[in-house]
N, C-alpha and C positions, 0 to 999 in steps of 0.2 A: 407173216401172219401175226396178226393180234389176238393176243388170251384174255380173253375175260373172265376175270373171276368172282363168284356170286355166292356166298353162302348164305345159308336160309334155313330157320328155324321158327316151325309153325307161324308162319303169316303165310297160307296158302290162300286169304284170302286178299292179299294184297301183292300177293308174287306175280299175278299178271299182268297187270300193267307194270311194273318191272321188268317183263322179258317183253312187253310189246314194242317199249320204247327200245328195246337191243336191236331189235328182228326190225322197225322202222330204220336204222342206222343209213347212212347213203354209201359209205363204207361196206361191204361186204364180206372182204375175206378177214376173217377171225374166227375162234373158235367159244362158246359160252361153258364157260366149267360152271356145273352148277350143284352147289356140293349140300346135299341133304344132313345136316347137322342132328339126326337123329330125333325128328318131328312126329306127335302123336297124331297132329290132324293131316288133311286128303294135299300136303305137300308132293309125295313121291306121284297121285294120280295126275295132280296139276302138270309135273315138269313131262311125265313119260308122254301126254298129247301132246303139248308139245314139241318134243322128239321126235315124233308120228308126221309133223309139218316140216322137222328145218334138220337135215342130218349135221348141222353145225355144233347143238347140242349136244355136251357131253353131261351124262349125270354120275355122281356119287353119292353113295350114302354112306352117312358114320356109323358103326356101327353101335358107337356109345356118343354120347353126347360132349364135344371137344372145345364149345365155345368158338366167336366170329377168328378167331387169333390163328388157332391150330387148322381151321377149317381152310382158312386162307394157305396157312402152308401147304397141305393136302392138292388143294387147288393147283397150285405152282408146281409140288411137284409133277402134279400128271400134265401139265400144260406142254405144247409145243412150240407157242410161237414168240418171238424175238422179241417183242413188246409185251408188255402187261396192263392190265388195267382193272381198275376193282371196281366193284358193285354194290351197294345194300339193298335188300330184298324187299326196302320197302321206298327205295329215291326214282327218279326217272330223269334220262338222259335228254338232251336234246338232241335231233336228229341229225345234225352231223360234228356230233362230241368225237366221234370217232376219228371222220375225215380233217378235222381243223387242227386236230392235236399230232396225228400222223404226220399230216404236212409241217407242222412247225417243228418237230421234232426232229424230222429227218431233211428237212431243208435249213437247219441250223445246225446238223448235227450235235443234238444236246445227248445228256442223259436222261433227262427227265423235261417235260415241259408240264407246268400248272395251268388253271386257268381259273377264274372266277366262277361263283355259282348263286343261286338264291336260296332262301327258307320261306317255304312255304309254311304262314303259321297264321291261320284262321282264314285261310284263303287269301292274305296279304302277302306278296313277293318283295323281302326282303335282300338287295344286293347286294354280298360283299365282295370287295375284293380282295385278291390274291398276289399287286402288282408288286407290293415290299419284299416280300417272298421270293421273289423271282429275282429282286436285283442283288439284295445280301441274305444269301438264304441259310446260311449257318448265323449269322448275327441276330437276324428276325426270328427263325424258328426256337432259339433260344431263348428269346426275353419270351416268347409267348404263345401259346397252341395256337394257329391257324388255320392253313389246307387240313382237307379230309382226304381218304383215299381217293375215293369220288373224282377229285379233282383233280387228277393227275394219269397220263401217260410217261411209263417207264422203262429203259428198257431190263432186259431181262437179267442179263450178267453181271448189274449192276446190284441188285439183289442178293445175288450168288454171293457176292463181297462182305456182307453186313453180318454182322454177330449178333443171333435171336432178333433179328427186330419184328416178330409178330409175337406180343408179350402179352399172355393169355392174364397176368397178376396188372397188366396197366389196364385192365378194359375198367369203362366204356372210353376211356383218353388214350385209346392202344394207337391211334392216329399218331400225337403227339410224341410217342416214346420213338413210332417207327422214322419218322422223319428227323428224331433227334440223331438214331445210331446212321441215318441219311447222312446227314451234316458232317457226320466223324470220316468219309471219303472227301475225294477231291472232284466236286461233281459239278456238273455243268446245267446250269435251268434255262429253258426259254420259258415264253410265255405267252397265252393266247387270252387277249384283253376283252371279253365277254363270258356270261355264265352258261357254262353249258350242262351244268345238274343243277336240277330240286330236291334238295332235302326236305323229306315232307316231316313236318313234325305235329307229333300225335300222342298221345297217353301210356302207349306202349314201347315210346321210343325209349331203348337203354341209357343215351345218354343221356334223358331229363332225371333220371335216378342222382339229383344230388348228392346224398350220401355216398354213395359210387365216385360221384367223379371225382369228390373230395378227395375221396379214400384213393384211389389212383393216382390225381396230383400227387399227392406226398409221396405215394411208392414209387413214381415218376423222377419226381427230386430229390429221391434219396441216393436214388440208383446212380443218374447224372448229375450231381451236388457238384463234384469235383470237375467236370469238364463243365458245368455251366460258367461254372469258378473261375476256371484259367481262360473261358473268351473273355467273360464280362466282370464288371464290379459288382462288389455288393449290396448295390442299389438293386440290380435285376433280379439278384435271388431273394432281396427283403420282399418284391414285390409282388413274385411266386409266391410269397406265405400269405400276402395279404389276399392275393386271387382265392386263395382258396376260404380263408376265414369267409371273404363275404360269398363263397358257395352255402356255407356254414348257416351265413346270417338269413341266405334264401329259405331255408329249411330249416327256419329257425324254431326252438322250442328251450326251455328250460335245462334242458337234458344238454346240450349244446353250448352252453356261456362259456365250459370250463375249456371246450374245445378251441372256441374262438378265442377267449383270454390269452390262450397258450402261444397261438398264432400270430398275433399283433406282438405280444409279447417277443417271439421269436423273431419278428421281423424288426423289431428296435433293437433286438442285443445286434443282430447282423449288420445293422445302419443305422449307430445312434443319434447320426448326425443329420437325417432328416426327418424336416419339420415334420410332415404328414405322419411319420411313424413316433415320435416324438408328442401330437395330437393323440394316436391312437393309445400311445401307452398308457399317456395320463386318463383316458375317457375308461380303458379299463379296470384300469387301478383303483378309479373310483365307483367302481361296478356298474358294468356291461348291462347289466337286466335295469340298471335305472337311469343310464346316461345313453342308451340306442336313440334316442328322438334327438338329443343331442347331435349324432353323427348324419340322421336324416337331414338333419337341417344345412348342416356343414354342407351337403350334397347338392342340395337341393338348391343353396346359392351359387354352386360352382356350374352348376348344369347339369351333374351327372344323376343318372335314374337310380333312384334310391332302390333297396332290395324290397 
């Protein structure tokens, strides 16, 4: 059987089509952990109809408020069945996310299989894929965040193995930390080459909280510095400082130069020997607040979307 895990905090009006698309599945046996995070609005009335339709549903509630991290633990632990898979309370599954991942998983005997997903963002479906991930999946998830939980069937005892990997101090990047303490096993991925989630993204979503994710990367790479260290070079960890400055530079204000200064800066003492960070140092040095149209432009010839 397969566990679904769902935490949910006040979006009771977006929780339904989240467990419709569960209850659509062509899959059948699994069980939906759906764990009440301690919600002021009509969440616990939403999930208990539901329970009244599908005795598949299992509900909890927090009794205090634990964030998506610990709620997920909670989840697993009450779960029973030999596969895992996670949820957000506000994505929707394709209808048979369940049955194509089951089958690749257990017809390859992996530990994990990923698959591709979209972003829904103004009603445009965005494609990414997931296929690097799947070939060197300690070497890719290192240089850089990619898969969501969303995106993945796992099994369970695999889990069991990991030290803290649902890190309630990395959210909203708590993705990111879990698939790095991932990496530190000897783990085996397939992969199923189509999107089977939409991440809808919307105003309320936690990860558009720049400040946030900023603030995570770092406590991210502070945590894992030294094992991103001994896979890769210096270039990969200069490049992590510079991912986050231009989170920085999205959410840009005044209040903010000394931060991004810091970063560029940080990412030239790590690798003084390339150019782009070498570009960056000098355009800060000469201050940030009046050389930025400068770096737009730098951008702007290479191809890449300026912030």
């Amino acid at each position: 059987m397969i566990s679904i895990i769902l935490p949910t905090f006040n979006r009771s009006q977006l929780l339904c089509n989240t467990i419709d698309s569960v209850l659509k599945q062509t899959f059948e046996e699994y069980e939906l952990i759906i764990i009440n995070d301690h919600s002021s609005d009509h969440t616990k009335q939403v999930i208990v109809q539901y329970q009244l339709q599908d005795k598949r549903i299992k509900y909890i509630e927090n009794q205090k408020n634990l964030g998506c991290a610990e709620s997920r633990v909670v989840g697993i632990d009450n779960s029973k069945g030999k596969f895992l898979v996670f949820l957000d309370d506000d994505d929707i599954w394709k209808k048979d996310k369940l049955m194509k991942q089951y089958n690749t998983l257990v017809h390859t005997n992996s530990d994990m299989v990923i698959s591709d997903y979209q972003i829904n963002k103004n009603n445009r479906l965005i494609y990414k894929t997931m296929k690097k991930f799947s070939k060197n999946f300690k070497e890719e998830i290192l240089k850089r965040p990619g898969p969501f939980f969303q995106s993945i069937m796992i099994k369970k005892n695999i889990i069991d193995q990991l030290n803290q990997p649902f890190d309630n101090k990395a959210i909203p990047s708590e993705d990111w930390n879990f698939f790095i303490e991932l990496s530190k096993i000897n783990l085996t991925v397939s992969y199923v080459p189509e999107p089977l989630f939409i991440w809808n993204i919307h105003k309320n979503n936690q990860s558009l909280n720049l400040q946030k994710e900023a603030e995570a990367l770092l406590y991210i790479l502070k945590k894992h510095y030294h094992y991103i260290q001994s896979i890769h070079n210096n270039s990969v960890i200069s490049d992590h400082y510079k991912r986050v400055a231009r989170l920085y530079e999205k959410n840009y204000d005044n209040k903010k130069i000394t931060q991004i200064k810091k970063l560029y800066i940080k990412a030239f003492k790590i690798n003084p020997l390339s150019i782009k960070n070498m570009f960056y140092f000098i355009v800060v040095m000469l201050g940030y607040h009046n050389t930025r149209h400068i770096i737009g432009w730098i951008r702007k010839i290479r191809g890449i979307e300026n912030v």
